[in-house]
C-alpha positions in Angstrom: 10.3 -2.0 -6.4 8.7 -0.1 -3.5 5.6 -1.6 -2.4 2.3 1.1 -2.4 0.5 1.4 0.3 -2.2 4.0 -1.4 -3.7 4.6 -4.9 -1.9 7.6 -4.5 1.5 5.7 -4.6 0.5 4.0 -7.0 -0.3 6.8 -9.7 3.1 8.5 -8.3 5.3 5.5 -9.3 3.4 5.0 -12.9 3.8 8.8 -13.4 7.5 8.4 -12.0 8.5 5.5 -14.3 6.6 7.2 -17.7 8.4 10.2 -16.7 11.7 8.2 -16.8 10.7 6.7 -20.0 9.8 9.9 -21.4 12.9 11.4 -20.6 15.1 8.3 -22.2 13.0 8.4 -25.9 13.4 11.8 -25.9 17.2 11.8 -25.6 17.3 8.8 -28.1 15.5 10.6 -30.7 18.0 13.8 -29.8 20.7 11.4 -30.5 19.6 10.2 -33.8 21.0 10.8 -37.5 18.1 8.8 -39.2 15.0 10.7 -39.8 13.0 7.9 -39.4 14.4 6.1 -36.1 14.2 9.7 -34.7 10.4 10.3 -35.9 9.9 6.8 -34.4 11.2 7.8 -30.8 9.3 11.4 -30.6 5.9 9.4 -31.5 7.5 7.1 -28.7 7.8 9.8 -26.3 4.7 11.8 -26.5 3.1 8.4 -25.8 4.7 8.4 -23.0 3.9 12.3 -22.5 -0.1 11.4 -23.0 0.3 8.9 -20.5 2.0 11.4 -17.9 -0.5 13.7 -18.3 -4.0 10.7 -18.4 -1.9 9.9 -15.2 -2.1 13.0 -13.3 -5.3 13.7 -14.8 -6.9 10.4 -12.8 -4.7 11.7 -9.7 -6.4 15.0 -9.6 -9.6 13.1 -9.4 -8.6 10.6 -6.6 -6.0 12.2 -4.3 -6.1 14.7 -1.6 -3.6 17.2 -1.8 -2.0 15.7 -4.6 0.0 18.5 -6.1 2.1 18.5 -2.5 3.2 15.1 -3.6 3.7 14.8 -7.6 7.3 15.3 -8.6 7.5 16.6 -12.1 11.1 16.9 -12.3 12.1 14.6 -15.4 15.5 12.9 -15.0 18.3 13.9 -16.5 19.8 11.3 -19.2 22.5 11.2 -21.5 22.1 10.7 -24.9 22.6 6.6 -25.3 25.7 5.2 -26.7 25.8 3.8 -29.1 24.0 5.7 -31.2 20.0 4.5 -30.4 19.5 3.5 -34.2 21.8 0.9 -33.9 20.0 -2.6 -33.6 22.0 -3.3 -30.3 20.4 0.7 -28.8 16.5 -0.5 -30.4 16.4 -4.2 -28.8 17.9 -2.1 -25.6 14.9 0.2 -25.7 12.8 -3.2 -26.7 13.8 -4.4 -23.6 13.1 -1.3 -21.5 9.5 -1.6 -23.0 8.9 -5.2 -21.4 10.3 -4.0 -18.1 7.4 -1.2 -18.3 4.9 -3.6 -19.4 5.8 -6.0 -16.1 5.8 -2.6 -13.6 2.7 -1.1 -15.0 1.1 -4.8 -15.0 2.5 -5.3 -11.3 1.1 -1.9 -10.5 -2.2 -2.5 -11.8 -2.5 -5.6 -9.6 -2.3 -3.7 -6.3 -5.0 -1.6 -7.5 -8.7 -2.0 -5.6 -10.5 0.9 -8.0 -11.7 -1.2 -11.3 -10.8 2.5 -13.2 -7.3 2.5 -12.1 -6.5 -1.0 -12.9 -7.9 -0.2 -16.2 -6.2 2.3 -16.9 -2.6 0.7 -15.8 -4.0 -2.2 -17.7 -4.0 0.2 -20.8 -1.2 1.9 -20.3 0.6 -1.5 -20.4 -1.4 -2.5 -23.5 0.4 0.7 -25.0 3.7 -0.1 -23.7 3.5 -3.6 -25.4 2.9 -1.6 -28.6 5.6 0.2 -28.3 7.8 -2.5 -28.4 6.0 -3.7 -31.2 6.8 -0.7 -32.9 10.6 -0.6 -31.8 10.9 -3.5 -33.3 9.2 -2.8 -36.6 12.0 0.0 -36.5 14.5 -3.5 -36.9 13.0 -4.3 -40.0 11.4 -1.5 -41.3 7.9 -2.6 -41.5 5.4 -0.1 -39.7 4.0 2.9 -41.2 4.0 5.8 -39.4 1.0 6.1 -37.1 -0.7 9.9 -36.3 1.8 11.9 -33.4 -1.8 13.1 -31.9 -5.0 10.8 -31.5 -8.3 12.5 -32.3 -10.3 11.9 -29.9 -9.5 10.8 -26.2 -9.6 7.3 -25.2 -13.1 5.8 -23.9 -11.1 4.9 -21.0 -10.2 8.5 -20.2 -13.8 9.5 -20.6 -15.4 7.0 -18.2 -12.9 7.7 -15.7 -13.3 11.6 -16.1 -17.0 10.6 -15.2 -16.7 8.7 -12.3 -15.1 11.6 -10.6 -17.1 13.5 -8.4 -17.8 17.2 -9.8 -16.4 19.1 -7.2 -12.7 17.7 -8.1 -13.2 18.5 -11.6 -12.3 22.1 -12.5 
């Protein structure tokens, strides 16, 4: 892992890696013939969307010149063989989830502003339910949850607040 030496480096690898995982639940839930494992990885993916966007959202608050330096190129990714409804493909993607939950929690470490560790602390928090949820996919447990919350997170709004009102616009 590359080592930040800015707050802006370290929004630009979380925004990098949910861009990756974006890119990889959206190809699964291309890939699948079940209706439900493919509902399950689009509620997956906009997740990941929301946090892309809360993401970029703080950055626009924090760094200078920060549209010079995002990259919102998503990867290209094949769809994943074996088929991603297999139980082999899900504990894969469980797998992938953990590795997000260590990076975002690694990330979230290195930062000094309480807000952005907060938020990486969240975003982790989300990533560990979306293991959960993968693996309610296994045994067919979880009801299916709303695609769009209601109302932002309190977290969102108490960041949006601490930003000075010249960066909003």
């Amino acid at each position: 892992m590359l080592v930040p030496q800015s707050e802006t480096d370290i929004l630009l690898l979380a925004i990098a890696k949910e861009k990756t995982s974006f890119a990889r639940l959206a190809a699964a839930a291309q890939a699948c013939t079940d209706p439900k494992a493919r509902r399950r990885y689009n509620q997956l993916a906009l997740d990941e969307l929301k946090h892309l966007l809360t993401l970029v959202s703080l950055m626009d608050g924090l760094a200078d010149d920060w549209l010079a330096r995002l990259d919102l190129t998503f990867p290209l990714t094949d769809p994943p063989d074996p088929l991603p409804q297999t139980e082999e493909a899900i504990l894969g993607f469980v797998v992938e989830e953990e590795r997000s939950q260590g990076f975002l929690g690694g990330l979230g470490k290195q930062a000094d502003r309480a807000e952005l560790f907060s938020l990486l602390d969240s975003l982790r928090a989300d990533e560990e339910d979306h293991r959960a949820r993968l693996l309610s996919l296994l045994y067919g447990m979880e009801v299916d949850r709303p695609v769009v919350a209601t109302r932002r997170p309190a977290w969102l709004r108490s960041i949006r607040r601490m930003i000075p009102p010249a960066r909003l616009h």
